[in-house]
C-alpha positions, 0 to 999 in steps of 0.5 A: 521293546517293553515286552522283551524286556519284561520278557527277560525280567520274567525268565531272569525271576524263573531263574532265580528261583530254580537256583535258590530252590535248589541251593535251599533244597541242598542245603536242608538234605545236608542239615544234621539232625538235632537230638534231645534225649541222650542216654549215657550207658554205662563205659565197659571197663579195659580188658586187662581188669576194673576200674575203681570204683571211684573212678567210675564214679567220678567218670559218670559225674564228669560225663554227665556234667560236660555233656549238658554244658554242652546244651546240646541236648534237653535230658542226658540220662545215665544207665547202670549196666543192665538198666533198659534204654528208654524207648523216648531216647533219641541218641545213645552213648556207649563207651569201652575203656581202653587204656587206664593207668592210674599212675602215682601221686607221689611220684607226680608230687616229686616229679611232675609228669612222671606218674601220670594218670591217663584214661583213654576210651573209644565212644560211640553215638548212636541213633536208635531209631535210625539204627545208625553211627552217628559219631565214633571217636576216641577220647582221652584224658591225664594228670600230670601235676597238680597241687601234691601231685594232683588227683587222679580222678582229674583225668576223668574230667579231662576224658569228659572234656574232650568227649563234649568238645567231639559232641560239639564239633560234630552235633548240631 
């Protein structure tokens, strides 16, 4: 009687050890990967003309600034166009204007929501060593009000916003 219950305990511990083997197994092959060096490239502007200047600017600013809110990463580096990708970079962000619409202060200033800035862009993560899509999404942002008809430039920031909110969902 002692022996087949030692018998059970012993094939009842192999048990439990195959499942949670398993389970642990299964659980890190479904582990994202963690990145550290973001490289933030340079968003192409939309097909119908340029972005001012000072948007841009305060896009990259605003980019930059929600990115490493974020913590997800340990360095985010932005790129000029034409500047090389660092060979340490482990994950990439491209981005493409798609829709730009600076609205009008004024008519915000007379009437809140008419007028509105709005910015959308589609983005893109990539993993270069893996050479693969780690995430692609699109991102928006608008001004609708704001004191004397708010600042256009504020849609850059609501743009960089909902990009570290995608980055968050979806990175580790």
């Amino acid at each position: 009687m002692k022996c087949l219950l030692e018998r059970k305990l012993f094939l009842g511990s192999v048990a439990m050890i195959i499942v949670f083997g398993t389970l642990i197994g299964a659980a890190s092959t479904n582990a994202k990967k963690t990145y550290q060096d973001l490289v933030v490239q340079a968003f192409d502007a939309p097909d119908n003309g340029d972005i001012p200047q000072d948007f841009a600017d305060a896009l990259r600013r605003n980019i930059i600034k929600h990115l490493e809110e974020t913590k997800r990463f340990s360095k985010v580096t932005f790129l000029e166009k034409g500047q090389p990708v660092p060979a340490d970079a482990d994950l990439i962000l491209t981005g493409k204007i798609v829709k730009f619409d600076p609205g009008s202060r004024g008519a915000r200033y007379m009437m809140p929501g008419l007028g509105a800035t709005k910015i959308k862009a589609t983005i893109t993560l990539t993993d270069p060593i893996a050479n693969k899509t780690v995430l692609e999404q699109e991102v928006h942002g608008s001004v609708y009000i704001g004191v004397f008809g708010g600042d256009s430039k504020g849609a850059t920031n609501g743009l960089a916003k909902d990009l570290a909110s995608a980055v968050k969902k979806e990175l580790p």
